[in-house]
Residue frames relative to the residue before (quaternion, step in Angstrom):
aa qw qx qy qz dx dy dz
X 1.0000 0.0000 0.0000 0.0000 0.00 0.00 0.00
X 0.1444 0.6970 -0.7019 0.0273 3.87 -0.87 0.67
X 0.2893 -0.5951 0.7498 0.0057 3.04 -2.17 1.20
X 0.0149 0.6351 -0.7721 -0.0179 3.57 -0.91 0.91
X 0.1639 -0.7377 0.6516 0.0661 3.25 -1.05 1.52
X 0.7353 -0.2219 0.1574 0.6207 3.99 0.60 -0.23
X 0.1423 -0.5936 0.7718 0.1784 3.70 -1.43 0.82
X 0.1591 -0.6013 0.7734 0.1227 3.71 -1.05 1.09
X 0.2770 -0.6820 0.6468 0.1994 3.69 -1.84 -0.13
X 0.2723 0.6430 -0.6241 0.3506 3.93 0.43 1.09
X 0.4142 -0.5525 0.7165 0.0990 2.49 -2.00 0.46
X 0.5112 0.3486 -0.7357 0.2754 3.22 0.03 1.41
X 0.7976 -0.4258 0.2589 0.3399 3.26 -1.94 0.20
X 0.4620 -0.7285 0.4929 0.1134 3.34 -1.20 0.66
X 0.0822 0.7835 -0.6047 -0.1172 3.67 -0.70 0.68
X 0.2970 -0.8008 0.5119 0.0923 3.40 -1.44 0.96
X 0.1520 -0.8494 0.4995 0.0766 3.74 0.27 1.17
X 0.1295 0.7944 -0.5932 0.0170 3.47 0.11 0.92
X 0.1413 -0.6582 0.7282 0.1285 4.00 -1.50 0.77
X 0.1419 -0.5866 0.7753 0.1864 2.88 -2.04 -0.53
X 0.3005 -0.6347 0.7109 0.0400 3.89 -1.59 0.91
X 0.3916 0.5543 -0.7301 0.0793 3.00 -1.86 0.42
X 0.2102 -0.7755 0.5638 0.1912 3.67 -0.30 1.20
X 0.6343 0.4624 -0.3554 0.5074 4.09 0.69 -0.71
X 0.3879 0.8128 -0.4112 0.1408 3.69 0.58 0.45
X 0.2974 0.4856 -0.5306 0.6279 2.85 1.31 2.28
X 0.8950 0.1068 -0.0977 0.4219 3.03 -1.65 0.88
X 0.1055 0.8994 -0.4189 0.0670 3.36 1.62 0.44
X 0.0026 0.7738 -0.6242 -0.1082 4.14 -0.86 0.76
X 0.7169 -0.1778 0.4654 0.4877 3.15 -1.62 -1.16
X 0.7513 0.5132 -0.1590 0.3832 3.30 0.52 -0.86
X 0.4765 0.6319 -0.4282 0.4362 3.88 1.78 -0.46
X 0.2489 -0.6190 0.6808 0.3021 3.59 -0.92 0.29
X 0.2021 0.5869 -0.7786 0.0925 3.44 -1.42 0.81
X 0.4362 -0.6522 0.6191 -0.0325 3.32 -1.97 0.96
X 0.1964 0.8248 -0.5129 -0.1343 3.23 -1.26 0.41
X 0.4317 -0.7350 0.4976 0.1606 4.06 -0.73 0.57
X 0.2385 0.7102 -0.6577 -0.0783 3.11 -1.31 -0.37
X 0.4001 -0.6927 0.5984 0.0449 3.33 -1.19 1.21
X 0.1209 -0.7117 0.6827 0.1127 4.08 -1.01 0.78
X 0.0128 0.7650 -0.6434 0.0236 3.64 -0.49 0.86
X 0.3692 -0.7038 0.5910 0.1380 3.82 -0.91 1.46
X 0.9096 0.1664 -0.1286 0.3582 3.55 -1.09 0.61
X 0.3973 0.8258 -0.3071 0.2568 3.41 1.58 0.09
X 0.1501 -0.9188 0.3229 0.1704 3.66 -0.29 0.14
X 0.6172 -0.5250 0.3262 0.4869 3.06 2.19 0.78
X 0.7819 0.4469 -0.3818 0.2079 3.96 0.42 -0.15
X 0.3448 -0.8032 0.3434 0.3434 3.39 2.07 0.49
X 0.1904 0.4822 -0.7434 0.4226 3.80 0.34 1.96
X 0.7359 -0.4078 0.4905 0.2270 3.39 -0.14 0.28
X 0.6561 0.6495 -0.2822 0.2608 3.59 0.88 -0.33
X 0.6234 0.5979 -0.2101 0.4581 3.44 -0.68 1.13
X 0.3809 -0.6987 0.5213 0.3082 4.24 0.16 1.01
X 0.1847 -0.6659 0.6837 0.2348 3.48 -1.13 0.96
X 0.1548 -0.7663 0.6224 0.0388 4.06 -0.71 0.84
X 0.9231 0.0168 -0.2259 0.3108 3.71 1.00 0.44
X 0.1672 0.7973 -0.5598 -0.1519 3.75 0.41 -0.39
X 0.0411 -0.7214 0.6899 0.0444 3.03 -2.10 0.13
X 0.1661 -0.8069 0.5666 -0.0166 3.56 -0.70 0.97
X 0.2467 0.8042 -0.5400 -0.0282 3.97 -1.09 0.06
X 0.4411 -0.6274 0.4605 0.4469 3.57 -0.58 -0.33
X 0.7749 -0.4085 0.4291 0.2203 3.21 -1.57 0.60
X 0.1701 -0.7728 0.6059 0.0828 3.86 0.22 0.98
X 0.0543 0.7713 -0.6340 -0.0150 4.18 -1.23 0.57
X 0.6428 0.4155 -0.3114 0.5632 3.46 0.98 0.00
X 0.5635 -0.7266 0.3653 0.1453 2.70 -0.86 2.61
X 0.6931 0.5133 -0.3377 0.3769 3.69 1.39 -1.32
X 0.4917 0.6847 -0.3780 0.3828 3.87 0.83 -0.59
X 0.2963 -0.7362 0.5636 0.2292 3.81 -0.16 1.36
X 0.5064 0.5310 -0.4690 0.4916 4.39 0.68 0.07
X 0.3456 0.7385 -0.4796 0.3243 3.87 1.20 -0.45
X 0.0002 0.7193 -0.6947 0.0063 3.59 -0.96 0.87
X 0.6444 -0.5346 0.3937 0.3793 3.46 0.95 -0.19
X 0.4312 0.4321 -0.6535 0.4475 4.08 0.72 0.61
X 0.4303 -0.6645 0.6089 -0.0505 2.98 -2.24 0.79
X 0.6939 0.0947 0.0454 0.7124 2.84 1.73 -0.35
X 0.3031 -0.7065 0.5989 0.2241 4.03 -1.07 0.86
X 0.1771 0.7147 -0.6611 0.1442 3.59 -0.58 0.95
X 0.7956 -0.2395 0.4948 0.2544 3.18 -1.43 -0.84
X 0.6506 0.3779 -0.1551 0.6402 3.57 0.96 -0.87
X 0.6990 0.3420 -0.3762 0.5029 4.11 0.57 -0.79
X 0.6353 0.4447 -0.4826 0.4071 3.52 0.76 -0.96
X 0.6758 0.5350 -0.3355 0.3801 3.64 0.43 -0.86
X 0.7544 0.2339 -0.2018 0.5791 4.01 0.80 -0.32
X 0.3521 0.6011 -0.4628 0.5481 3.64 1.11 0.23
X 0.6892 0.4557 -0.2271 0.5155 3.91 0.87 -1.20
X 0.6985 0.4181 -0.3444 0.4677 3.15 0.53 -0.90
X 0.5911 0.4907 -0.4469 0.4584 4.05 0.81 -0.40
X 0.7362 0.4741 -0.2878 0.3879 3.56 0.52 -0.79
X 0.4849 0.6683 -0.3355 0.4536 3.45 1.38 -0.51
X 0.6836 0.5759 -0.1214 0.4317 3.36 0.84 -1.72
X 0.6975 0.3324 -0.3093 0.5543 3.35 0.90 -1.56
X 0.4853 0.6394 -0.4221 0.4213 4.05 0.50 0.22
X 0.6418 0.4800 -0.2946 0.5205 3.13 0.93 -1.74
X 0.8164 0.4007 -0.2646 0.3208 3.57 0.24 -1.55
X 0.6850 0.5987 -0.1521 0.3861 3.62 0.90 -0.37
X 0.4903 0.4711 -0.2218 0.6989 3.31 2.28 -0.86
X 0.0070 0.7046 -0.6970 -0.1328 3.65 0.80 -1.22
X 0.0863 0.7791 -0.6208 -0.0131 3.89 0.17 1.12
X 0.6040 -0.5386 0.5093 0.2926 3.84 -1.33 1.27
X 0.6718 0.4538 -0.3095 0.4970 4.09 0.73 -0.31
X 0.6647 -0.3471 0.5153 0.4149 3.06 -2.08 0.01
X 0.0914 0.8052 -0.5725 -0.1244 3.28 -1.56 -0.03
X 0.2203 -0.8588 0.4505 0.1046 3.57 -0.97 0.96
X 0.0991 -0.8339 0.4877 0.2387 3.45 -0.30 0.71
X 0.3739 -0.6771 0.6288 0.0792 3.65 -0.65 1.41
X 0.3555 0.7552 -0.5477 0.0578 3.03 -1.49 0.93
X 0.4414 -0.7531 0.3421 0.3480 3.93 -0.46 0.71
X 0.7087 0.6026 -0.1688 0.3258 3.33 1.42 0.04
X 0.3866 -0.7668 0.4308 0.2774 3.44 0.88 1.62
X 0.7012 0.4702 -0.3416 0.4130 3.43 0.25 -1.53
X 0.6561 0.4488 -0.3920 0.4631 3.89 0.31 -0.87
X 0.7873 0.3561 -0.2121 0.4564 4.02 0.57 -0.45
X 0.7108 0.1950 -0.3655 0.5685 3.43 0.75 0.24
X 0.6371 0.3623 -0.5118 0.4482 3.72 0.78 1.12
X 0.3865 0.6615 -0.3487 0.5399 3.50 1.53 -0.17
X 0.7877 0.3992 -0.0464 0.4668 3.58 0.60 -1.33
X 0.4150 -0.6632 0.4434 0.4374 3.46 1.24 -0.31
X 0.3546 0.7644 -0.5022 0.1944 3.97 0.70 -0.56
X 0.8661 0.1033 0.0314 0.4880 3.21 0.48 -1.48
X 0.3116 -0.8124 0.4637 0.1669 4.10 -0.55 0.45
X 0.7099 -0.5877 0.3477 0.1726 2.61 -0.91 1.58
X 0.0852 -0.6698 0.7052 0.2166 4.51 -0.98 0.26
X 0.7835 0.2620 -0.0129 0.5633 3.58 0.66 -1.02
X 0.7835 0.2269 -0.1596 0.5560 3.39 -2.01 0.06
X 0.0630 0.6161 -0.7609 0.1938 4.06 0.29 1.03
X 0.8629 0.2042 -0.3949 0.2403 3.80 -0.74 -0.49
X 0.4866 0.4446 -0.5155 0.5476 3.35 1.27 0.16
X 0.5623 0.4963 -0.4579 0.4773 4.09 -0.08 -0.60
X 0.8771 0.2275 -0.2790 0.3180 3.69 0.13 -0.94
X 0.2609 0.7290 -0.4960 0.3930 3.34 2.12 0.01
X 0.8355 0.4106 -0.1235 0.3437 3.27 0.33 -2.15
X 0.6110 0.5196 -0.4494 0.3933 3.79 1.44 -0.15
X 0.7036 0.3668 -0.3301 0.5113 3.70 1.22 -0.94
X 0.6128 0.5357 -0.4909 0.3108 3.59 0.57 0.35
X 0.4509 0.6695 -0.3083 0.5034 3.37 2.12 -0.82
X 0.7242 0.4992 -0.2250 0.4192 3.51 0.56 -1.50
X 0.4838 0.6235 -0.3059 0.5326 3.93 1.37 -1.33
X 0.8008 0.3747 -0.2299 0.4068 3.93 0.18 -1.47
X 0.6242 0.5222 -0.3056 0.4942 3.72 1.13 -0.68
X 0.6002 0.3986 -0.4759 0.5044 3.89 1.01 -0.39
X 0.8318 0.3553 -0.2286 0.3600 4.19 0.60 -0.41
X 0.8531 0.1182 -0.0964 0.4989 3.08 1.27 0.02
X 0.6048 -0.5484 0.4804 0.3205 3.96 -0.85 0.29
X 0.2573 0.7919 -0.4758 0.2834 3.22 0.50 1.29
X 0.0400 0.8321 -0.5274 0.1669 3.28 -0.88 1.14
X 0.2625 -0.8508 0.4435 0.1024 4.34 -0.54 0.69
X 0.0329 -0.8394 0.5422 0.0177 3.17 -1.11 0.81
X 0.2548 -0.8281 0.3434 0.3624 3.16 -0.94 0.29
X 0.5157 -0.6208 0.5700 0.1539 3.56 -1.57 0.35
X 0.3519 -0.7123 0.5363 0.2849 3.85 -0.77 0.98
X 0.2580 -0.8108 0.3833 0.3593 3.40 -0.04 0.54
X 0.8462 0.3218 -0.1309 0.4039 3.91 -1.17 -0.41
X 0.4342 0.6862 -0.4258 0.3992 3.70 1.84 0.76
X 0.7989 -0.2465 0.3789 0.3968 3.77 0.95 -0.03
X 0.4361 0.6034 -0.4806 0.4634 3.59 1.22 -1.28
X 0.4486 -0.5913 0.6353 0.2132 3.65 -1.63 1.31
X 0.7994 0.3686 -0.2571 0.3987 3.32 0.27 -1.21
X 0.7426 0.3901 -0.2793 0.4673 3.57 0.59 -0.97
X 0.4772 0.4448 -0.5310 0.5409 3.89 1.15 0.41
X 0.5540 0.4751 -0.4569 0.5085 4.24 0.71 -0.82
X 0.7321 0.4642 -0.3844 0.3175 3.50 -0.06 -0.88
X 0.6171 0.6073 -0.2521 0.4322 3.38 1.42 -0.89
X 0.5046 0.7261 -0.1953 0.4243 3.59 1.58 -1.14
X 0.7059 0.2319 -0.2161 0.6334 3.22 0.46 -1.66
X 0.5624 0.5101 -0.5258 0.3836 4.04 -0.10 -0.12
X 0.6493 0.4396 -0.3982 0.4761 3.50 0.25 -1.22
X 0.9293 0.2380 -0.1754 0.2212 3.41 0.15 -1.14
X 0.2431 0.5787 -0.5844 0.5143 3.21 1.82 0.84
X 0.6394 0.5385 -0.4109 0.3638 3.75 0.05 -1.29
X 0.7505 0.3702 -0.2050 0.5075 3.69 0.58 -1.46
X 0.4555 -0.5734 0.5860 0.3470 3.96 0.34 -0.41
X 0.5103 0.5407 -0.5412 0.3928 3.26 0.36 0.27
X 0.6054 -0.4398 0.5944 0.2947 3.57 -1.85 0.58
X 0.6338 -0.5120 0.5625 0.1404 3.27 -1.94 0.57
X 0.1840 -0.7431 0.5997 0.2331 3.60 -0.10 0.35
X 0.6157 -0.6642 0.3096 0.2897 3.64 -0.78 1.23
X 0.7222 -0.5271 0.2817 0.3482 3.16 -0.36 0.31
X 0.7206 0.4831 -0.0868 0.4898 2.97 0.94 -1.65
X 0.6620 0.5558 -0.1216 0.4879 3.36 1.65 -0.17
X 0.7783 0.4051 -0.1507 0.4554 2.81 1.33 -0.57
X 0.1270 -0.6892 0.6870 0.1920 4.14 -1.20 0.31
X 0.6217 -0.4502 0.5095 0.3888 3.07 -1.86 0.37
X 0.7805 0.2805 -0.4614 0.3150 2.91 -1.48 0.67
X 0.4544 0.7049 -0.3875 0.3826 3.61 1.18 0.26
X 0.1402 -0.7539 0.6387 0.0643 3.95 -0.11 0.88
């Protein structure tokens, strides 16, 4: 599922709120349904008032079947793929928009940023982990890119949107429009 809500062209900085879902996140297979999102918000500064023009979102489910050309490499739909699954799709945004600004990619999920980043090594899901390290490395040769993290489920506007479209990629369910929607809405 993707939502393009507006591509503006400025040159202020960009934050990227990416999540990931998987409510059955026991005994996790190929077969769990888990989701992930990610939200581009122009002019933001990361403290989650809400501030700043969102200009994109995008949301899908967690792909595990190796034959499926949408395949990024998870092996399994949990929590951890849905949560670097975002962080690939973010990237392939970053690299493809190539935006003229800084960008940060915000996220509540240590594990997705210090395997994104190379910090920490992967036990499982290796081709999604190394999907999301040479896409990390790809976005840093074109642009001023850099990650933080986000407490998750505290209120943050953007990083509760980012959660939204995840939950409901995971569930099949549509996005509630923006203009329609408040944090804390699953």
């Amino acid at each position: 599922m993707i939502h393009h809500v507006d591509n503006g062209d400025s040159l202020l900085p960009l934050s990227i709120y990416v999540d990931g879902s998987c409510i059955e996140n026991r005994n996790v297979g190929p077969n769990t349904a888990a989701g992930w999102g990610f939200l581009v918000v122009e002019g933001d500064r990361g403290l989650g008032k809400g501030n700043g023009k969102p200009i994109h979102e995008e949301a899908g489910k967690v792909i595990t079947d190796s034959k499926n050309k949408q395949w990024i490499g998870a092996e399994v739909g949990s929590n951890n793929t849905a949560e670097l699954s975002a962080m690939v799709y973010a990237l392939k945004w970053v690299i493809t928009e190539c935006p003229n600004t800084s960008v940060t990619i915000r996220a509540d999920s240590m594990y997705a940023l210090r395997i994104t980043d190379g910090s920490w090594k992967a036990k499982e899901n290796k081709v999604l982990a190394e999907r999301s390290q040479m896409m990390w490395k790809e976005a840093r040769k074109i642009c001023n890119i850099d990650s933080a993290h986000v407490k998750a489920h505290t209120g943050h506007r953007w990083n509760e949107r980012a959660d939204h479209l995840a939950f409901r990629a995971q569930s099949n369910d549509v996005a509630i429009p923006l203009q329609f929607w408040k944090p804390g809405q699953r």
